[in-house]
C-alpha positions as CSV (number, residue, x, y, z in Angstrom):
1,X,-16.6,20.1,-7.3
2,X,-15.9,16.8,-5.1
3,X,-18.3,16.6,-1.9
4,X,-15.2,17.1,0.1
5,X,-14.5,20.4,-1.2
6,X,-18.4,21.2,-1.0
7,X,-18.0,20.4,2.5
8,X,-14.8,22.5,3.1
9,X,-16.4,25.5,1.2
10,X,-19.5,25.0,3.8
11,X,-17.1,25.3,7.1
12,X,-15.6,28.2,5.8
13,X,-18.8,30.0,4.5
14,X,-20.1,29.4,8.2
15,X,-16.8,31.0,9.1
16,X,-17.9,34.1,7.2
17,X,-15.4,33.0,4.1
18,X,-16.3,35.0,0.8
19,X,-13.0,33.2,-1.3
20,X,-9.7,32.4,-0.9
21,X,-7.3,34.5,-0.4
22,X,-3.1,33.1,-1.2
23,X,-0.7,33.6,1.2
24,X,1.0,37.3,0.7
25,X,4.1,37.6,-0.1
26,X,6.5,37.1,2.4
27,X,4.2,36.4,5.1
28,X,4.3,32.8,6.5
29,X,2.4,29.9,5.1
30,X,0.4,28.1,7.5
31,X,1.7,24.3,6.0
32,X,5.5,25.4,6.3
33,X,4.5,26.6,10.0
34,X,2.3,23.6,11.1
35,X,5.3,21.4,9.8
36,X,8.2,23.5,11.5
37,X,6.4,22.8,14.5
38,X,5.9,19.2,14.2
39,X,9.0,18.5,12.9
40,X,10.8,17.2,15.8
41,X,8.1,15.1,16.8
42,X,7.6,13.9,13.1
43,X,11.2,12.9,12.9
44,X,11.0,10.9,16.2
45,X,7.6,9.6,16.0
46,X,6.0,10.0,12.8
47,X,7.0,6.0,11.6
48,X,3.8,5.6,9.7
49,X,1.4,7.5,7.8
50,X,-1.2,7.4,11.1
51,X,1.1,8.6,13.6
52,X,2.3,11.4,11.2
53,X,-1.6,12.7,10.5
54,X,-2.2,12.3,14.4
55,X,1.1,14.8,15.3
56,X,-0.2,17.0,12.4
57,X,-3.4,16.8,14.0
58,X,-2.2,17.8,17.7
59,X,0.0,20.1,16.1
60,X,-3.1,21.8,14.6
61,X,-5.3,21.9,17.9
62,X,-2.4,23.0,19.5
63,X,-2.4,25.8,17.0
64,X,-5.6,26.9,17.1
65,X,-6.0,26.6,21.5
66,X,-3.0,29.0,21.5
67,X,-5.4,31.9,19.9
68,X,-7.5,32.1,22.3
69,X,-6.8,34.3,25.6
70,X,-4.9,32.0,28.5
71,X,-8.2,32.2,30.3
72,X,-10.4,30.4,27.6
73,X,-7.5,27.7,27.3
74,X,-8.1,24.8,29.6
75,X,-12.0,25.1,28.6
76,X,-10.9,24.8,24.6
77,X,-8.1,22.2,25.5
78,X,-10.5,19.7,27.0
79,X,-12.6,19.8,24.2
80,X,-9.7,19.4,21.7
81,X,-9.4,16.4,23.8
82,X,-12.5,15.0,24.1
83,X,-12.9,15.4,20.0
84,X,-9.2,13.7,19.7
85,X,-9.3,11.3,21.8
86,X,-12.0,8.4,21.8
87,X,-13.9,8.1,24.8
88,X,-12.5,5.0,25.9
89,X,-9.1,6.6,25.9
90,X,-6.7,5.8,28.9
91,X,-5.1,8.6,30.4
92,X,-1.8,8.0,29.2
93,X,-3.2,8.7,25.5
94,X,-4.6,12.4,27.2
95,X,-1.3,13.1,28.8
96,X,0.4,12.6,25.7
97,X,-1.8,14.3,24.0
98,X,-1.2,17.4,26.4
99,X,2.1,17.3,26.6
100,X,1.9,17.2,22.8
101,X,0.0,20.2,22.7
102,X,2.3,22.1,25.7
103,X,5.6,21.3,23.5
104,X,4.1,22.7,20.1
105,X,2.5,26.2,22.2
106,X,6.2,26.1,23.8
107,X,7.4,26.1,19.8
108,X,4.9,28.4,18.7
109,X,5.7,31.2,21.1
110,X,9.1,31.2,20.5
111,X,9.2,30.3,16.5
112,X,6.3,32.3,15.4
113,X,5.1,34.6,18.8
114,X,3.2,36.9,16.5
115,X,1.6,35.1,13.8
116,X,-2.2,35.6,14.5
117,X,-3.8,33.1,12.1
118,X,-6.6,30.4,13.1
119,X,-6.7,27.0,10.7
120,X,-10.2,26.8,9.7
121,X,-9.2,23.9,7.3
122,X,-6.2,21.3,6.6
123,X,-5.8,18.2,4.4
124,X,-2.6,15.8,4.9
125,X,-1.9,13.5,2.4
126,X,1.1,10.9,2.6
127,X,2.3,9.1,-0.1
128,X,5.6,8.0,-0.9
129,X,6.8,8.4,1.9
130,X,6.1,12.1,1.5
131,X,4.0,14.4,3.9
132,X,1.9,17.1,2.2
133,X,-0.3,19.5,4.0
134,X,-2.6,21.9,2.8
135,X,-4.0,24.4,4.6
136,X,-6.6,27.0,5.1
137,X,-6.4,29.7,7.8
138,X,-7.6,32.8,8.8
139,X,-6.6,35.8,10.3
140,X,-7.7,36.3,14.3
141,X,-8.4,40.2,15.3
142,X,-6.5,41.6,18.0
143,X,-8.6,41.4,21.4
144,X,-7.5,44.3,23.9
């Protein structure tokens, strides 16, 4: 086993991961939603390889914020933040970035409103002019 995939299989035993478990059938996979959400931004912005692993990468964080309750949001978002952005960022990179992240919880809500699933783990690879994400996610409980 690479070291990348020995580190993977650490974040997702300190998630509480015993093994993988594939995607059921017909239920959603996680790559085909991440990419359904980026796609319009992909197609305007994603020239290059980096821009298209940063809008996976917002797309992602922008994900995962929206699974937490509206109250733990703006806490969670400005550490997304802080993590993406470096910390001599102007604030026209954070705006961006959070209107980034608006646009894709605006898509989320209305493509997949009750998919419940957090991304623990992803891995983009472009080549060829070709995106391919993989994925790893996990289910998120109902809170009452």
């Amino acid at each position: 086993m690479s070291n990348k995939a020995k580190e993977r299989w650490k974040r997702l035993e300190a998630l509480g991961a015993k093994s993988e478990i594939p995607t059921p059938e017909g239920e959603a996979k996680m790559s085909a939603v991440i990419t359904q959400l980026a796609e319009p931004l992909l197609k305007q912005h994603g020239t290059n390889a980096q821009r298209a692993e940063t809008i996976i990468s917002l797309t992602v964080a922008a994900w995962n914020k929206s699974m937490f309750p509206c109250d733990k949001q703006p806490f969670i978002e400005k550490e997304l933040i802080d993590c993406i952005i470096p910390k001599d960022g102007n604030a026209e990179d954070i705006g961006i970035a959070i209107d980034v992240m608006d646009m894709i919880a605006e898509r989320r809500e209305e493509l997949f409103p009750n998919l419940r699933k957090v991304i623990v783990d992803y891995e983009v690879d472009i080549s060829g002019g070709r995106l391919n994400l993989n994925v790893t996610s996990a289910p998120v409980p109902d809170i009452d």
